[in-house]
C-alpha positions in Angstrom: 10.9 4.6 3.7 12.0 1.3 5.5 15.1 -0.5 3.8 13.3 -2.8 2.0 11.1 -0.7 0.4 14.3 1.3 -0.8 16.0 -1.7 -2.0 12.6 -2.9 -3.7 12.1 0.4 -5.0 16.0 0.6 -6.4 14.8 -2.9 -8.2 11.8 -0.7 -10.2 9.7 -3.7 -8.6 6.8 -1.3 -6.7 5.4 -0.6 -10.6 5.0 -4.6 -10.9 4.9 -5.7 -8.1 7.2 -8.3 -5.7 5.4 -11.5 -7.3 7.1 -11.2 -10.7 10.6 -11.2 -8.7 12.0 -14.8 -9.1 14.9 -16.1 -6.1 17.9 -16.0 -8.7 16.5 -12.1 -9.7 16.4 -11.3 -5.8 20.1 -12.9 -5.2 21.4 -11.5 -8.3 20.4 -8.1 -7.5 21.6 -7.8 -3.7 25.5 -9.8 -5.3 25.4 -6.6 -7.2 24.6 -4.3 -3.6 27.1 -6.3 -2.2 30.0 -5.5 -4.9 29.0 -1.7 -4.8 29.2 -1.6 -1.4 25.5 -0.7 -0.7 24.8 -3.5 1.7 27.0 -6.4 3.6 26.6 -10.2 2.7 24.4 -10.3 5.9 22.1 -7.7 4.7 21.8 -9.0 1.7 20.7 -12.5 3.3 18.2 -10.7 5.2 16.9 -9.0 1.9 16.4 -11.9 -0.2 14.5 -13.2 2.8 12.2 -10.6 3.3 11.5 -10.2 -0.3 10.5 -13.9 -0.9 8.6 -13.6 2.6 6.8 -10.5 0.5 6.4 -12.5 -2.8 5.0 -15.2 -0.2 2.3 -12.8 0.9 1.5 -10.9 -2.0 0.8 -14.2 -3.8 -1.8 -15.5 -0.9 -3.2 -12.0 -1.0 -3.6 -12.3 -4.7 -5.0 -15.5 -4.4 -7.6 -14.7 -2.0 -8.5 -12.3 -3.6 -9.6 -14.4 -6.9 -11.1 -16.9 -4.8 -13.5 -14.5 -3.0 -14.1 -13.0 -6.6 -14.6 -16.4 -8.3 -16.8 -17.1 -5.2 -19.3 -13.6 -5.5 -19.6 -13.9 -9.4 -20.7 -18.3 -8.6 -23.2 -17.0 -6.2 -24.3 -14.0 -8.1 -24.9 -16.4 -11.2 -26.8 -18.8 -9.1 -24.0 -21.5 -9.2 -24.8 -24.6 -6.8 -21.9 -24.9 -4.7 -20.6 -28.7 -3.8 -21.0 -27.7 0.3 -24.4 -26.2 -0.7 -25.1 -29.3 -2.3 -23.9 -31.5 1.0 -25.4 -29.3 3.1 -29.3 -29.7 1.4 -28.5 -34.3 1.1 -28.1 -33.7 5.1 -31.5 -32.0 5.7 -32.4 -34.8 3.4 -31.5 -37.6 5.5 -32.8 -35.7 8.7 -36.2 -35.6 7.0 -35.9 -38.9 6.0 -35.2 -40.4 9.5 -37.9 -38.2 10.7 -40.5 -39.2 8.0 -39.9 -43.2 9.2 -40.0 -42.6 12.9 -43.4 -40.9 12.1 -44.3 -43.6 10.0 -43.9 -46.7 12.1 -45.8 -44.8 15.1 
């Protein structure tokens, strides 16, 4: 297990997850590593990094996630998306243009 997972896994955050850790939890936590003597100010730098970095990740991941979801269920309901909607007033036009060079030949 890789020293951030340890750490993460010392904070009981793997159950929940590293998107309910806030900053001030994160820097609260490694002051108390760095008074027990379980890792050195620098290390604890690094840390607080690398979980925000996480929390930063998890959070796009999550959001993609619903997105894509958000998108299947709109499609599967028969939703009309806005760029569906732009891309049919396109053909639209095209036809149109087409229709009046047709017309005045």
């Amino acid at each position: 297990m890789s020293e951030m997972s340890e750490m993460i896994r010392k904070m009981g955050l793997f159950s929940v997850g590293v998107i309910s850790l806030t900053q001030e939890k994160a820097e609260e936590f490694t002051q108390e590593m760095i008074k027990k003597g379980e890792m050195s100010r620098e290390e604890g730098k690094k840390f607080v990094r690398e979980v925000l970095s996480e929390k930063e990740k998890q959070v796009k991941d999550l959001e993609d996630k619903i997105n894509e979801r958000v998108e299947n269920v709109m499609k599967k309901s028969g939703v009309v998306m806005k760029s569906d909607i732009s891309a049919l007033e396109k053909k639209i036009e095209k036809l149109e243009k087409t229709i009046q060079s047709l017309s005045k030949k």
